[in-house]
N, CA, C and O atoms as a printed pandas DataFrame, in Angstrom:
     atom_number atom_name residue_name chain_id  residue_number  x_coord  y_coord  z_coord
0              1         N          UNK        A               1  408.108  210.851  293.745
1              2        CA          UNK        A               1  407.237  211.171  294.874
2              3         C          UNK        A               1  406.338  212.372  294.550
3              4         O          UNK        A               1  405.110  212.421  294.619
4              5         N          UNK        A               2  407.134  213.257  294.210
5              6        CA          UNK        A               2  406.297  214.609  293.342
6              7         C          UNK        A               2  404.881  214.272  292.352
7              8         O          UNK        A               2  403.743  214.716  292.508
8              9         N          UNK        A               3  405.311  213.481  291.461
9             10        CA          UNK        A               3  404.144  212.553  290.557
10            11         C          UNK        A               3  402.925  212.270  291.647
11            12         O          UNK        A               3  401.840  212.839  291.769
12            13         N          UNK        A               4  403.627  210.964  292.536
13            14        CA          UNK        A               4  402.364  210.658  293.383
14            15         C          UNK        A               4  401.372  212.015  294.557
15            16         O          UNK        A               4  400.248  211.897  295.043
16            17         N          UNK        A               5  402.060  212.828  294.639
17            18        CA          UNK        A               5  401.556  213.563  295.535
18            19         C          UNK        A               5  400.647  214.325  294.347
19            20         O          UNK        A               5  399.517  214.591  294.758
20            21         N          UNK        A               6  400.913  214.757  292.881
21            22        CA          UNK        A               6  400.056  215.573  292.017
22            23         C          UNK        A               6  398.882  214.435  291.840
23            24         O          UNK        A               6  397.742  214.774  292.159
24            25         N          UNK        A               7  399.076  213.269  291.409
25            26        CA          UNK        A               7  397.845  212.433  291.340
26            27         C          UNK        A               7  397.052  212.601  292.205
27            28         O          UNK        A               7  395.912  213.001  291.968
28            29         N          UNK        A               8  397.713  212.192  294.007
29            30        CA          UNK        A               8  396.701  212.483  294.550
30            31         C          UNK        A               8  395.942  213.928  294.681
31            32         O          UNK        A               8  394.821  214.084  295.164
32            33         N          UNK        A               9  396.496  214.600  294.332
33            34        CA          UNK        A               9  395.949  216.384  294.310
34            35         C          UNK        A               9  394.539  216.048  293.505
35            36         O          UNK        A               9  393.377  216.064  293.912
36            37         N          UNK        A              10  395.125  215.721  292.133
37            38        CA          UNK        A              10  393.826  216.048  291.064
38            39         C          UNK        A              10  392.835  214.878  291.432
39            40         O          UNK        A              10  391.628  215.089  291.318
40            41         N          UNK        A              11  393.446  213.235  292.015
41            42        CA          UNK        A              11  392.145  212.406  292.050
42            43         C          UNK        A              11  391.281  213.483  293.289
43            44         O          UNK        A              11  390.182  213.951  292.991
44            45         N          UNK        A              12  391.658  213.660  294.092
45            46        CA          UNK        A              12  390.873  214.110  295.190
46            47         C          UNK        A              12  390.216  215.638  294.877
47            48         O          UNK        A              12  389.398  216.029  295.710
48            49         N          UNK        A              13  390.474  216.399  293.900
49            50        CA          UNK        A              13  389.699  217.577  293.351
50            51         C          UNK        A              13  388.581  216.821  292.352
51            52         O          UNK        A              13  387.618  217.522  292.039
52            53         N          UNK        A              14  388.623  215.483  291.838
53            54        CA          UNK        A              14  387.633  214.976  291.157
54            55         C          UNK        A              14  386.885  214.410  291.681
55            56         O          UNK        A              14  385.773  214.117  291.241
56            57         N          UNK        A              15  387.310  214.150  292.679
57            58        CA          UNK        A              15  386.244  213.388  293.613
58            59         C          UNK        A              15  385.122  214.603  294.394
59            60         O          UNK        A              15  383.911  214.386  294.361
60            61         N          UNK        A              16  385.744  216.014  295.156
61            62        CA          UNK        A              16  385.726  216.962  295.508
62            63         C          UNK        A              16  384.384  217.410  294.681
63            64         O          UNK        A              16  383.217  217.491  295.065
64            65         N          UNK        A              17  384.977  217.671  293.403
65            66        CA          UNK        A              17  383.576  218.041  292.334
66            67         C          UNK        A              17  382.852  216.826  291.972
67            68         O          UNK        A              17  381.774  217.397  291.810
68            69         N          UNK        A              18  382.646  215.872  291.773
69            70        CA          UNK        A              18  381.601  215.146  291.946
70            71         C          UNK        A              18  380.853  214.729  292.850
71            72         O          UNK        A              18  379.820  214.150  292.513
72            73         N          UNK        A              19  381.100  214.870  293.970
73            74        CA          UNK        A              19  380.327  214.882  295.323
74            75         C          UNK        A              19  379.420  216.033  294.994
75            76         O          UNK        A              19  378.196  215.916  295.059
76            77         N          UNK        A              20  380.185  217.446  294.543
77            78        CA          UNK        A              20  379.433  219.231  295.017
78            79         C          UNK        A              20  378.283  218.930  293.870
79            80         O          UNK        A              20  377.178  219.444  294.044
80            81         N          UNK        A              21  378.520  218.078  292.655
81            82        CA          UNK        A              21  377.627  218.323  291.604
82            83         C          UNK        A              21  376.647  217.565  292.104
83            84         O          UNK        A              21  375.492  217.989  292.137
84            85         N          UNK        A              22  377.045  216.121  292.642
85            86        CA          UNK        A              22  375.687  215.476  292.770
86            87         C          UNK        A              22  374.786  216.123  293.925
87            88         O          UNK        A              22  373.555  216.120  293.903
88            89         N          UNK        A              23  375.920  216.916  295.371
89            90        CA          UNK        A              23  374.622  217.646  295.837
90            91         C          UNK        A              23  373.885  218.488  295.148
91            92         O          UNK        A              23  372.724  218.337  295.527
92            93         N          UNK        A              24  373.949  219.265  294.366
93            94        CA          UNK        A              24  373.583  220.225  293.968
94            95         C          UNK        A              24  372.604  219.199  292.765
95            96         O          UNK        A              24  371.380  219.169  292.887
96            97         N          UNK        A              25  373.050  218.695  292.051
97            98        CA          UNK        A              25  371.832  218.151  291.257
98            99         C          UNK        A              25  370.509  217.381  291.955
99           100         O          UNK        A              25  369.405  217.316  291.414
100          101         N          UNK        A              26  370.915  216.697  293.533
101          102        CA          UNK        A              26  369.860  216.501  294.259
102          103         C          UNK        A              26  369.323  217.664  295.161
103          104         O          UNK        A              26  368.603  217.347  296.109
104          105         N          UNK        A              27  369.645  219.129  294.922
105          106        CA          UNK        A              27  368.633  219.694  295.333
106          107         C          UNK        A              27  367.911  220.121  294.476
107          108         O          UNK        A              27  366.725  220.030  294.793
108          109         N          UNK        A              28  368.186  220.782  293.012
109          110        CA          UNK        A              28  367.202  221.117  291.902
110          111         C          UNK        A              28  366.567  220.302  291.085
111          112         O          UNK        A              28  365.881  220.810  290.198
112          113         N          UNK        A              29  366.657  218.788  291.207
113          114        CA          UNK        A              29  365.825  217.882  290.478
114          115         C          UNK        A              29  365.450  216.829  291.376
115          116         O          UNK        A              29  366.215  216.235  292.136
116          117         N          UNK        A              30  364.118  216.624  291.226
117          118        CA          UNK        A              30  363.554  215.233  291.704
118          119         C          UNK        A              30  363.922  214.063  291.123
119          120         O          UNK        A              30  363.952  213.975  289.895
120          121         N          UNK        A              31  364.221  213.100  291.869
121          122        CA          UNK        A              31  364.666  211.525  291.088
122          123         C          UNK        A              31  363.451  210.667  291.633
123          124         O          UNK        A              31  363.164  210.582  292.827
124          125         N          UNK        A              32  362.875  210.134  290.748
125          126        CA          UNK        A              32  361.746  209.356  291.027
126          127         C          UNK        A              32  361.698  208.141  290.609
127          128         O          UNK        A              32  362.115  207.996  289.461
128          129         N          UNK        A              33  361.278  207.074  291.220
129          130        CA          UNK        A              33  361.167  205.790  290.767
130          131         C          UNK        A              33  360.695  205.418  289.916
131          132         O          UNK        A              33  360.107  206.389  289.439
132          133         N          UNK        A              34  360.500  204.479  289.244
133          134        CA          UNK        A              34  359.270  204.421  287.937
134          135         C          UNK        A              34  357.809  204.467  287.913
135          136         O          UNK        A              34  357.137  204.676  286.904
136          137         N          UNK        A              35  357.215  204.186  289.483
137          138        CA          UNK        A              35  356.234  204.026  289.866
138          139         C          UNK        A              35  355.711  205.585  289.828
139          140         O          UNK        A              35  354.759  205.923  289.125
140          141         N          UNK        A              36  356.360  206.392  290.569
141          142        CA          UNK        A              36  356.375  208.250  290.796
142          143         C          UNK        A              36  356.392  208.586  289.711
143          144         O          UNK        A              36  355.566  209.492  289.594
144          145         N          UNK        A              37  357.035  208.311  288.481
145          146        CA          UNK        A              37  357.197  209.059  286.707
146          147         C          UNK        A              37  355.958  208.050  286.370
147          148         O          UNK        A              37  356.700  207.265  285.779
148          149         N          UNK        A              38  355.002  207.583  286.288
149          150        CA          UNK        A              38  354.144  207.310  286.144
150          151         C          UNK        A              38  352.880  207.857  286.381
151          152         O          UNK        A              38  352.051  208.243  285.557
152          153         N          UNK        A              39  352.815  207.844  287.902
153          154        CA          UNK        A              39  351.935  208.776  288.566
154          155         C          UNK        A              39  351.347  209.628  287.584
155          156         O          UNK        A              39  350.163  209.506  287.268
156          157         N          UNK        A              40  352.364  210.775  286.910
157          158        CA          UNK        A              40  351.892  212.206  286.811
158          159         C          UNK        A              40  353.070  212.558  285.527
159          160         O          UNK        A              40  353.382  213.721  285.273
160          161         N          UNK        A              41  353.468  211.752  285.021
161          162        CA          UNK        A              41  354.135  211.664  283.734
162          163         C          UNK        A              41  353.288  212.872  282.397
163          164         O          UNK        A              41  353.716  213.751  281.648
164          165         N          UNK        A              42  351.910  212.259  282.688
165          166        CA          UNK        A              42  351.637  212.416  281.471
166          167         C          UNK        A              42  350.959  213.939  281.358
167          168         O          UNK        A              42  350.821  214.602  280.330
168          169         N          UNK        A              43  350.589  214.284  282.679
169          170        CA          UNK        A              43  350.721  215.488  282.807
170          171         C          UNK        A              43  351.491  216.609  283.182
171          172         O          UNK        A              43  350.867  217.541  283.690
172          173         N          UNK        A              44  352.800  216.732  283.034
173          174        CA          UNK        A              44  354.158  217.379  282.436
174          175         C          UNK        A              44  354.009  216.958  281.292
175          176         O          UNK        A              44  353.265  216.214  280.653
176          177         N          UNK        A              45  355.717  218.204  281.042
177          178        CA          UNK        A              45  356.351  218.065  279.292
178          179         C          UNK        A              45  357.275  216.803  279.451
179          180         O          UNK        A              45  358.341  216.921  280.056
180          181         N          UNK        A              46  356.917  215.689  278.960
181          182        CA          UNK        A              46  357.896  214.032  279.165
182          183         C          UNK        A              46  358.885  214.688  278.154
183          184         O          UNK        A              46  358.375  215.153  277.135
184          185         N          UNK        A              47  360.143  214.777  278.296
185          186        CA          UNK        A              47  361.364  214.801  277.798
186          187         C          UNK        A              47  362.440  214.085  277.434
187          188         O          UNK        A              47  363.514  214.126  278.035
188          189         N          UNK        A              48  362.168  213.292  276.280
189          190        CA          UNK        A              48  363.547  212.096  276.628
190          191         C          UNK        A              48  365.086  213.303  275.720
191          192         O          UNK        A              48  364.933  214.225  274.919
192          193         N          UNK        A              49  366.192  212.823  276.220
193          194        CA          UNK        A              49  367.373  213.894  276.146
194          195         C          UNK        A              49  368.280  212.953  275.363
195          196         O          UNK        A              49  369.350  213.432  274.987
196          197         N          UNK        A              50  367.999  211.627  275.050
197          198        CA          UNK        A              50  369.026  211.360  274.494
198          199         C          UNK        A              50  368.927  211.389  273.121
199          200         O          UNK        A              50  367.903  211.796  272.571
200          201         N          UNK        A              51  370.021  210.945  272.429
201          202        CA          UNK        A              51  369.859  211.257  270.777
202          203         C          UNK        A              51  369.056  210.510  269.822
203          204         O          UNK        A              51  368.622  209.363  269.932
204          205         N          UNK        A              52  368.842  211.886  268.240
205          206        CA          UNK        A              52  367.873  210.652  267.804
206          207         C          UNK        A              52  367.865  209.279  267.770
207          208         O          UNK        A              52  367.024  208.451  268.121
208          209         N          UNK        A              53  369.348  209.159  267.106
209          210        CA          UNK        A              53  368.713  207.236  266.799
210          211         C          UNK        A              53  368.463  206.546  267.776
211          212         O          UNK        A              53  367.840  205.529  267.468
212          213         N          UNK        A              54  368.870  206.746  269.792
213          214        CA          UNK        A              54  368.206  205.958  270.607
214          215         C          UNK        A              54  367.206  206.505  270.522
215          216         O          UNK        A              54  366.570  205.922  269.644
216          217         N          UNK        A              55  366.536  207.465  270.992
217          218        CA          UNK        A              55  365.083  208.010  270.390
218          219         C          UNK        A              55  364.413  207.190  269.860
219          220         O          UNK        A              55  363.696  206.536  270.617
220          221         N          UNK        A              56  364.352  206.872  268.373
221          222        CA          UNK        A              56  363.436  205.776  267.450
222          223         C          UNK        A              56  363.940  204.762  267.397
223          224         O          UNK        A              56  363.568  204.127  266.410
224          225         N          UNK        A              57  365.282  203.809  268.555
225          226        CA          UNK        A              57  365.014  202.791  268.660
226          227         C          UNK        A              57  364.208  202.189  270.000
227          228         O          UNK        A              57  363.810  201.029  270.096
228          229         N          UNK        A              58  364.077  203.093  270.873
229          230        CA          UNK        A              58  362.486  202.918  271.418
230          231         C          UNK        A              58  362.428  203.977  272.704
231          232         O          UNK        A              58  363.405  204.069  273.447
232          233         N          UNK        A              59  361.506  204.588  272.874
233          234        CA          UNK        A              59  361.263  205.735  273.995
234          235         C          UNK        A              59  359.904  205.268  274.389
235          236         O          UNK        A              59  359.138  204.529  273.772
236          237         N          UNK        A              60  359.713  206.066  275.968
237          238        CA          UNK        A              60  358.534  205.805  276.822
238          239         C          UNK        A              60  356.778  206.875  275.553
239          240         O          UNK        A              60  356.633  208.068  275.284
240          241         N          UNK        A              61  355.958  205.711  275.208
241          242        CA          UNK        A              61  354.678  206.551  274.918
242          243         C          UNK        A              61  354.713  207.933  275.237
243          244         O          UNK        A              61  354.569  208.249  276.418
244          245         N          UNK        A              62  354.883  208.816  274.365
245          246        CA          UNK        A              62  354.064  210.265  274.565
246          247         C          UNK        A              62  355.390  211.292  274.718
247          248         O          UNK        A              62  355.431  212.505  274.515
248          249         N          UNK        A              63  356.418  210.411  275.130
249          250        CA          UNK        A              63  358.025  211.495  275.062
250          251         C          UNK        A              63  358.025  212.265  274.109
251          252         O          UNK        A              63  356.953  212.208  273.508
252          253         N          UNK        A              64  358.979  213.209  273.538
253          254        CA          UNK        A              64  359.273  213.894  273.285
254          255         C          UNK        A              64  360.990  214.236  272.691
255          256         O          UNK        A              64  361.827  214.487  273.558
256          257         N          UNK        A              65  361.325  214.229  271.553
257          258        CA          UNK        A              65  362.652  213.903  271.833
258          259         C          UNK        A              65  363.506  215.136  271.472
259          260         O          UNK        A              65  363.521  215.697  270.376
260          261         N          UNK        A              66  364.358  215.534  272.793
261          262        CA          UNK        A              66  365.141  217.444  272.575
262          263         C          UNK        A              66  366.604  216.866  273.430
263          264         O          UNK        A              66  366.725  216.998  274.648
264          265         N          UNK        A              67  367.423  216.361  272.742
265          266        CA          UNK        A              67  368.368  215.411  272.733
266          267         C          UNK        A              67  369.492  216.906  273.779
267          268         O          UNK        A              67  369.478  218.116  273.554
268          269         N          UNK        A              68  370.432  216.023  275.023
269          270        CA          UNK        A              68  370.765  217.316  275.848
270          271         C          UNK        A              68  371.685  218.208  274.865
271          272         O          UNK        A              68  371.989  219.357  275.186
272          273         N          UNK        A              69  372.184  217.534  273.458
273          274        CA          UNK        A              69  373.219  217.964  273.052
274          275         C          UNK        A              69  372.549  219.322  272.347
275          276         O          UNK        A              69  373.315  220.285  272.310
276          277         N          UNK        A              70  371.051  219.546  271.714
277          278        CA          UNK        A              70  370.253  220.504  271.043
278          279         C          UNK        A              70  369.758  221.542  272.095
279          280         O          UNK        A              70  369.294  222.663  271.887
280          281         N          UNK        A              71  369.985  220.855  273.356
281          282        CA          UNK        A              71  368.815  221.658  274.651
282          283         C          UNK        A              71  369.188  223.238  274.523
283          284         O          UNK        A              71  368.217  223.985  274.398
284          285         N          UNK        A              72  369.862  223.549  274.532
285          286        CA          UNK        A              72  370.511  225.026  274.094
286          287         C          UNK        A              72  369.592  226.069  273.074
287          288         O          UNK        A              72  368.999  227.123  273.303
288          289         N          UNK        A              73  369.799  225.147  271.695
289          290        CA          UNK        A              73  368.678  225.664  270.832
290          291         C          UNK        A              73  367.448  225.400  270.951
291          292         O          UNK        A              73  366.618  226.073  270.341
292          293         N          UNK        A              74  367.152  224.545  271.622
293          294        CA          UNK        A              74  365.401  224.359  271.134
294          295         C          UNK        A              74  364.533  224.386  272.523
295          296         O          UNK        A              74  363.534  223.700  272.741
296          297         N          UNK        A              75  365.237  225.490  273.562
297          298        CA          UNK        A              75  364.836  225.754  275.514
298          299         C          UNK        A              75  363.498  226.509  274.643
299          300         O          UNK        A              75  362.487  226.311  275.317
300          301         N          UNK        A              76  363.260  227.067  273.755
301          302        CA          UNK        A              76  361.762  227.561  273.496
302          303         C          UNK        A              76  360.877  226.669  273.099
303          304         O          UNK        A              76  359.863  227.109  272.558
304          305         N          UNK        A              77  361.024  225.249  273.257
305          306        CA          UNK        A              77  359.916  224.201  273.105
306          307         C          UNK        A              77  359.342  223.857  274.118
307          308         O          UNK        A              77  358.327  223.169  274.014
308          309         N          UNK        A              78  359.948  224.330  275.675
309          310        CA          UNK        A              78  359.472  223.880  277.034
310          311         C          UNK        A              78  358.930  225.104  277.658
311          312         O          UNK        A              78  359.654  226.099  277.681
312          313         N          UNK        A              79  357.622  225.157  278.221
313          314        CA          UNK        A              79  356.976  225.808  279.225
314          315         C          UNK        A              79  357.590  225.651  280.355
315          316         O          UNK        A              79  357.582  224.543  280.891
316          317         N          UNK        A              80  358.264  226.770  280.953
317          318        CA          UNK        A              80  358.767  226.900  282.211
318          319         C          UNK        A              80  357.686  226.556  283.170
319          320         O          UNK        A              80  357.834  225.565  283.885
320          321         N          UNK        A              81  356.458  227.386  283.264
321          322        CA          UNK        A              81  355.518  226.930  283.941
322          323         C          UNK        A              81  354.417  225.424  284.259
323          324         O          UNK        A              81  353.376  225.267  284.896
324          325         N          UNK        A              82  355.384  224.430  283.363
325          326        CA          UNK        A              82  354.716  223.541  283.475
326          327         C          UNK        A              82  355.761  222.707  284.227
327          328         O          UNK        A              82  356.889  223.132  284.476
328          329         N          UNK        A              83  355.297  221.447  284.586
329          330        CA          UNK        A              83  356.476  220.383  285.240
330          331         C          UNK        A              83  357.066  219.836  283.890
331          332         O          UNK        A              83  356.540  219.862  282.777
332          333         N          UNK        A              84  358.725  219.156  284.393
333          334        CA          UNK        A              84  359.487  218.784  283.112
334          335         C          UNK        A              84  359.934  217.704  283.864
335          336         O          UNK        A              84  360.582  217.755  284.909
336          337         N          UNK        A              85  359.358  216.256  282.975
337          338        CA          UNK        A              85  359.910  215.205  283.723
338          339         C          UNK        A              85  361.202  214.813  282.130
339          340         O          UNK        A              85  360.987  215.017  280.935
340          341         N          UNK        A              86  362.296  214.298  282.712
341          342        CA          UNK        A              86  362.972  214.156  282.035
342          343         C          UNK        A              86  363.648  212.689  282.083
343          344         O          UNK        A              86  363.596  211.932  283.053
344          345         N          UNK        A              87  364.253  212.447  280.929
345          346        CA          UNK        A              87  365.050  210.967  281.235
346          347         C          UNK        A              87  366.234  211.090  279.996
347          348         O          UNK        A              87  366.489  211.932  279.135
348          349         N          UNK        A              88  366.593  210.266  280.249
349          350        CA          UNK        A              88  367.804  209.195  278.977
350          351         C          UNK        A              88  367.863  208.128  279.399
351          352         O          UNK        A              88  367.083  207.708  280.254
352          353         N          UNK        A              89  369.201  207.174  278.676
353          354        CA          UNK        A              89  369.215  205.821  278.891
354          355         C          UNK        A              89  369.390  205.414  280.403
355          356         O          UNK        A              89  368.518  204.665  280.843
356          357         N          UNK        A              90  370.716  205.926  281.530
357          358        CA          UNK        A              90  370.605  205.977  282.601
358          359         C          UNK        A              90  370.602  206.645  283.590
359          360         O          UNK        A              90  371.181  206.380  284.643
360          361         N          UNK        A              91  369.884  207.667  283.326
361          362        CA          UNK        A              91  370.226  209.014  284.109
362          363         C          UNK        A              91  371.368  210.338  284.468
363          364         O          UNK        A              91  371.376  211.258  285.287
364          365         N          UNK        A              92  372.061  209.990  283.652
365          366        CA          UNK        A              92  373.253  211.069  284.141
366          367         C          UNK        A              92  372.896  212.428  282.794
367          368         O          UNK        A              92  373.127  213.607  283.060
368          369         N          UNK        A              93  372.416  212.069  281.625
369          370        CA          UNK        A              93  372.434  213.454  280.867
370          371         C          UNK        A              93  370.987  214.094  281.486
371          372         O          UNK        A              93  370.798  215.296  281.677
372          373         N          UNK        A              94  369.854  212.835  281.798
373          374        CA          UNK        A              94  368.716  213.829  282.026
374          375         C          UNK        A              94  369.180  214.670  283.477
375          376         O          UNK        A              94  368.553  215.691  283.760
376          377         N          UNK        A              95  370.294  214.203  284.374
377          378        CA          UNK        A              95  370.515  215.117  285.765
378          379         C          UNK        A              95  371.499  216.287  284.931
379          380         O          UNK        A              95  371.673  217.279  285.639
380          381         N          UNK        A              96  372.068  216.361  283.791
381          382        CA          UNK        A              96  372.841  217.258  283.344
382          383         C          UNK        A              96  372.123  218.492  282.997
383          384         O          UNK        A              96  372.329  219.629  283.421
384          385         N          UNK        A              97  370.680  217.811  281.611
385          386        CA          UNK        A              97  369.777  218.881  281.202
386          387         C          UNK        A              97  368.770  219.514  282.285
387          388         O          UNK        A              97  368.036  220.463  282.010
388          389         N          UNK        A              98  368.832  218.595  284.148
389          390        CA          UNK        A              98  368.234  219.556  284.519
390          391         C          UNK        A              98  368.723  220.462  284.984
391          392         O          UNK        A              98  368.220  221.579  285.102
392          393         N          UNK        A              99  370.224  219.968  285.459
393          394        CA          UNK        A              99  371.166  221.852  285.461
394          395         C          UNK        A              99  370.923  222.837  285.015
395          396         O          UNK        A              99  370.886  223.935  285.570
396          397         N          UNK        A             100  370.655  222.462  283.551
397          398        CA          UNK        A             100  370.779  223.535  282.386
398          399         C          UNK        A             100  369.467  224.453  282.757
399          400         O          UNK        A             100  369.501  225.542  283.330
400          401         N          UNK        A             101  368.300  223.751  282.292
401          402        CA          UNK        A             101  367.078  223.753  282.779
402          403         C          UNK        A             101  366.955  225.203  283.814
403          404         O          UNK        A             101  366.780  226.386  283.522
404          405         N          UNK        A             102  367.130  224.514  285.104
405          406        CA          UNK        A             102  366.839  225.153  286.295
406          407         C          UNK        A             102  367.971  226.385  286.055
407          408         O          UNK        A             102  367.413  227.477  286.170
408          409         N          UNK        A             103  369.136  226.480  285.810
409          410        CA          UNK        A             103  369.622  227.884  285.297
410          411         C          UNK        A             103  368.987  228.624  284.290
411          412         O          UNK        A             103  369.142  229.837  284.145
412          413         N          UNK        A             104  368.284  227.923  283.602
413          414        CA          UNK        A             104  367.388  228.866  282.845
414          415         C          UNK        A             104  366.295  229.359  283.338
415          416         O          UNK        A             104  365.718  230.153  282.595
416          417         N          UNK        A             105  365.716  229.106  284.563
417          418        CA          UNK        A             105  364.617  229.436  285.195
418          419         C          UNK        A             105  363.507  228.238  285.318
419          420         O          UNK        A             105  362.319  228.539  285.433
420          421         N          UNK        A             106  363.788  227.331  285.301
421          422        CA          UNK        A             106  363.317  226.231  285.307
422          423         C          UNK        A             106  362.734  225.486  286.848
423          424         O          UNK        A             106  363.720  225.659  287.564
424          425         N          UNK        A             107  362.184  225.109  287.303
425          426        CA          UNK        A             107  361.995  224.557  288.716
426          427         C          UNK        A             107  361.460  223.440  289.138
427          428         O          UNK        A             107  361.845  222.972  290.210
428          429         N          UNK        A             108  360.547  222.844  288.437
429          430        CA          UNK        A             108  359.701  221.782  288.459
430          431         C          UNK        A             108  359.708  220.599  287.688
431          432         O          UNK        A             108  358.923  220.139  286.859
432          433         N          UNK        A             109  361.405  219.994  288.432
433          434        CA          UNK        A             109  361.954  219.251  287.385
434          435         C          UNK        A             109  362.173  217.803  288.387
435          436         O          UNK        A             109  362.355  217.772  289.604
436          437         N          UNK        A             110  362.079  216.573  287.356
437          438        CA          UNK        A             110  361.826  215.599  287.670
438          439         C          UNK        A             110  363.004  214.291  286.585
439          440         O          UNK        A             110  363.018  214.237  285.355
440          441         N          UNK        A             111  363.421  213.856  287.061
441          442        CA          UNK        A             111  364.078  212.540  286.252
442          443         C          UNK        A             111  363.736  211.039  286.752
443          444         O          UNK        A             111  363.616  210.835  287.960
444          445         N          UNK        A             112  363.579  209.982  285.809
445          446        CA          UNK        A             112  363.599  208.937  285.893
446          447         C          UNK        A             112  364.817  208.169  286.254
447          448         O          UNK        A             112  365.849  208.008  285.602
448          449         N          UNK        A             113  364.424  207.652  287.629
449          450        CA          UNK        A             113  365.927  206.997  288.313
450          451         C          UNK        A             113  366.112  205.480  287.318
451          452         O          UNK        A             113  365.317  204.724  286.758
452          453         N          UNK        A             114  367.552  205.538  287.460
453          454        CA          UNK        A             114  367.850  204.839  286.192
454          455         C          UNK        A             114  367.615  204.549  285.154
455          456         O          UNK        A             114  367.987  203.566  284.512
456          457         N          UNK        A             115  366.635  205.812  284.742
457          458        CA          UNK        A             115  367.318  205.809  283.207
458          459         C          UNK        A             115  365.797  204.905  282.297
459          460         O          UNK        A             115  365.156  204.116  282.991
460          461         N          UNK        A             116  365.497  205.047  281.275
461          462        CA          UNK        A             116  365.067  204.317  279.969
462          463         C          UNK        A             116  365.325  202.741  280.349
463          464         O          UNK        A             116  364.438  202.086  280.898
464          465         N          UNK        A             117  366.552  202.202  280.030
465          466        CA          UNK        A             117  367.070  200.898  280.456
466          467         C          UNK        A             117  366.083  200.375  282.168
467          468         O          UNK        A             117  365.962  199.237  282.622
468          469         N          UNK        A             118  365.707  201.288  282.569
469          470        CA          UNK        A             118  365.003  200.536  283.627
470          471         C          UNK        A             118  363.278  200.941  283.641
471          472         O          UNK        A             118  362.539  200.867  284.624
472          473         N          UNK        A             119  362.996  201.272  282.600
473          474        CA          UNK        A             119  361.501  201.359  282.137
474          475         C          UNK        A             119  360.749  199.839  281.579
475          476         O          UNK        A             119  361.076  199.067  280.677
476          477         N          UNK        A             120  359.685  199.825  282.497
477          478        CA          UNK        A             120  359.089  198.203  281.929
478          479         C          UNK        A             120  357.800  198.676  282.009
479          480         O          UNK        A             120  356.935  197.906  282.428
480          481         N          UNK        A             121  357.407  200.185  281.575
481          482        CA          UNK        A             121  355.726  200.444  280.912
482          483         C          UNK        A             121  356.311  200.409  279.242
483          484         O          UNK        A             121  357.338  199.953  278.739
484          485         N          UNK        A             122  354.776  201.332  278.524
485          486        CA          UNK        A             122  354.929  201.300  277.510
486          487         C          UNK        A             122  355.827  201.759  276.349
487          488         O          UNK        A             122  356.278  202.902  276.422
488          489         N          UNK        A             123  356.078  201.140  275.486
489          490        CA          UNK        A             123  357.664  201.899  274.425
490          491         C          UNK        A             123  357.239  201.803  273.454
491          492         O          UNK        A             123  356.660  200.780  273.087
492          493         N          UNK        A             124  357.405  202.916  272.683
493          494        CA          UNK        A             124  357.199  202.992  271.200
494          495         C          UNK        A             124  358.531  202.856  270.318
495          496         O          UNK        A             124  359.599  203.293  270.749
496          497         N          UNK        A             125  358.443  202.317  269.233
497          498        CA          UNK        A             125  359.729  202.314  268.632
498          499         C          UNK        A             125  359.300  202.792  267.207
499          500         O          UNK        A             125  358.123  203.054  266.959
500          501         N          UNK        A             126  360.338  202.898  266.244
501          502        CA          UNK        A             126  359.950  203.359  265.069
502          503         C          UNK        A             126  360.430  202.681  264.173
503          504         O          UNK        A             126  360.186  202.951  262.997
């Protein structure tokens, strides 16, 4: 009985923090449809976050690739003062790097709702 009562402890502290994160990631980042990351894409820094080899097996025209796992080292490639639209394959690392982001002083941040996998403009591959 002890067992079942600790399970339920920790499922319900995981549940607890994933609720607090996703509020909190829907107040410091915009989630936009594909139609909205279109709009005004190309004027922001386009950010794709995931790693190289998805990278050059195909990303949206004009991205950029600062994979979330490098974002640490290479936060001096992004203008704070500009908008940062961001993505990956389905959205959960680009809502991670905009955590990071916006703790760094970041504000004008934007992700593609669902992700790469639900992009049907242009793709470059390599």
């Amino acid at each position: 009985m002890d067992t079942l009562y600790f399970f339920l402890i920790i499922l319900g502290a995981i549940i607890v923090y994933s609720v607090i994160n996703w509020l909190y990631q829907r107040k410091i980042v915009k989630t936009l449809t594909e139609e909205q990351f279109r709009e005004d894409y190309r004027k922001a820094q386009l950010i794709d976050v995931r790693e190289p080899n998805e990278f050059e097996a195909g990303h949206i025209l004009g991205a950029r690739n600062i994979p979330l796992s490098q974002m640490k080292v290479r936060l001096k490639e992004l203008r704070p003062d500009k908008p940062v639209y961001l993505y990956c394959q389905s959205g959960m690392r680009s809502g991670r790097a905009a955590q990071f982001l916006y703790r760094k002083g970041y504000k004008d941040l934007s992700h593609l709702q669902g992700g790469f996998k639900k992009w049907s403009g242009k793709v470059k591959t390599k």
